[in-house]
Residue, then its C-alpha position, 0 to 999 in steps of 0.5 A: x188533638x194539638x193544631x199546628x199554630x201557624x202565622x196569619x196569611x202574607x198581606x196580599x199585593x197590591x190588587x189589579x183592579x181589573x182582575x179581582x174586579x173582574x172576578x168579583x163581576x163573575x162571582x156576583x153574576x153567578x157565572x162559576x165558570x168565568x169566575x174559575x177560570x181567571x185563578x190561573x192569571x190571578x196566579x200569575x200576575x202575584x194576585x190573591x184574591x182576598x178570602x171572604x170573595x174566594x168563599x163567595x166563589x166556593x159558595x157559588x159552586x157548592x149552590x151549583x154541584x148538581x151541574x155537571x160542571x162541578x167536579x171539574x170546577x171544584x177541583x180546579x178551585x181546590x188545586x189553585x188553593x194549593x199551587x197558590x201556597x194558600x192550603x196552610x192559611x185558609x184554615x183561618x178564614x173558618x167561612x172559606x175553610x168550611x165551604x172547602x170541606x164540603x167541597x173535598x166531601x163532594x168530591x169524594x176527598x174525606x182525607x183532604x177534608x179532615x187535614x183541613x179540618x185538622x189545621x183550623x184552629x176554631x171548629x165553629x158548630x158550622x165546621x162539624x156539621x160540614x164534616x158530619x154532613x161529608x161523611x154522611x155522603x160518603x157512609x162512613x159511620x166511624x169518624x162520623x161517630x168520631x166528630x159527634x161525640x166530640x162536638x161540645x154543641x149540637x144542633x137537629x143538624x149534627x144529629x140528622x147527619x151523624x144519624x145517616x152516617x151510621x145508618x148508611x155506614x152498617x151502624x143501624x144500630x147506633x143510628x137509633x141510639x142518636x135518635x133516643x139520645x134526640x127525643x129524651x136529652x135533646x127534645x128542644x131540637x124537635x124533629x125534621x124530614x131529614x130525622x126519620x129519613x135518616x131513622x128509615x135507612x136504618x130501619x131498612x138496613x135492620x129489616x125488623x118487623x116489629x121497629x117498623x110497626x112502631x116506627x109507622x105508628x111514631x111518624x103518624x102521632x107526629x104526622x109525618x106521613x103526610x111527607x111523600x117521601x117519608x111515607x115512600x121510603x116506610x113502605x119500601x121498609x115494609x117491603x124489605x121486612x117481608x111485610x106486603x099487607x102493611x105496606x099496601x095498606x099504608x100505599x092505599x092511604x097515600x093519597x098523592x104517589x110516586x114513580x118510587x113508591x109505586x116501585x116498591x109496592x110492584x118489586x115487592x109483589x114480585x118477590 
């Protein structure tokens, strides 16, 4: 894919100590807020705040985007990128560009994220991973499928995130292909809670007895059972597969259960 080459950003004016002061202050303190909230007069005194501080800032937001401020704040972060006239230059600065693609992903924008991604010209493994991660959330397999096959570098986490994309993206199948791929050309990388939660959806999507079996007998070798929520979700895939004895006998060995689990071994009987 050819990038569009384009000059370095313009040196910023000369600053407003006052200003980016304050919106250092506000960015430091972790008021995310405050600190959004002075972009508009920022914009309008002819100020740009330099990249490594509005990075801080998005930094800042994606640390808070369980808050239920976040889509607001994150979106007004995003428009004053572009009515600053800054969208072409920040995919220079790959630390703030990365934080912006999990940005758009978080807010439901994966177009915005890949012309972002499009324009930069280094994709650091941070960059892919961010994109992996993105489309992981939003279940979408094939581009995700797309950027791994791409990436010259791999870490646990691109094959975590490219995992769940296909998993949760109806490519069950492939899922279990990257976790081959992982444990026989890859097997450095080791293995972590996000391997088989990832593993475990698709294994739940393909509802087949005989991969869960040997799935259970997989993390209890490697001793991830002992993982509430790993073993919570092999025994909602029990349930799925019709298979209640295996389910509550794995809900029997757990010795600390969840308001989850203890969902799934009810709804299961019920069926």
């Amino acid at each position: 894919m050819s990038i569009p080459r384009r000059s370095p950003p313009p040196p910023t004016p000369p600053p407003c100590p006052g200003l980016l002061a304050a919106l250092h202050h506000s960015v430091s303190a972790g008021h995310a807020a405050a600190a959004v909230s002075l972009l508009p007069t920022l914009s309008r005194a002819g100020l740009r705040p330099p990249f490594p501080l509005l990075s801080s800032l998005a930094r800042l937001l994606l640390l808070r985007r369980a808050a239920p401020s976040f889509p607001a704040l994150a979106g007004r972060l995003l428009l004053y990128v572009r009515l600053a006239g800054l969208k072409h230059f920040v995919a220079y600065s790959t630390q703030l560009a990365n934080h912006l693609l999990s940005l758009h992903f978080l807010l439901g924008r994966p177009r915005d994220a890949r012309r972002l991604f499009a324009r930069m010209p280094r994709h650091s493994l941070y960059s892919c991973n961010a994109m992996l991660a993105g489309y992981a959330h939003l279940s979408l397999a094939a581009p995700a499928a797309e950027i791994f096959a791409a990436m010259p570098q791999r870490d646990l986490n691109s094959y975590n995130s490219a995992m769940l994309a296909l998993a949760s993206g109806g490519e069950m199948r492939g899922s279990l292909v990257l976790y081959s791929d992982l444990r026989h050309t890859s097997p450095s990388l080791g293995y972590s809670d996000h391997t088989f939660s990832a593993l475990l959806v698709a294994c739940a999507g393909l509802m087949d007895r005989d991969l869960a079996r040997q799935l259970h007998a997989h993390l209890s070798h490697l001793g991830f059972l002992s993982d509430i929520n790993i073993a919570s979700s092999l025994v909602d895939v029990y349930r799925k597969c019709g298979c209640i004895a295996y389910a509550h006998r794995l809900f029997d060995e757990m010795p600390v259960k969840d308001l989850r689990v203890w969902t799934s071994i009810v709804c299961g009987y019920a069926e």
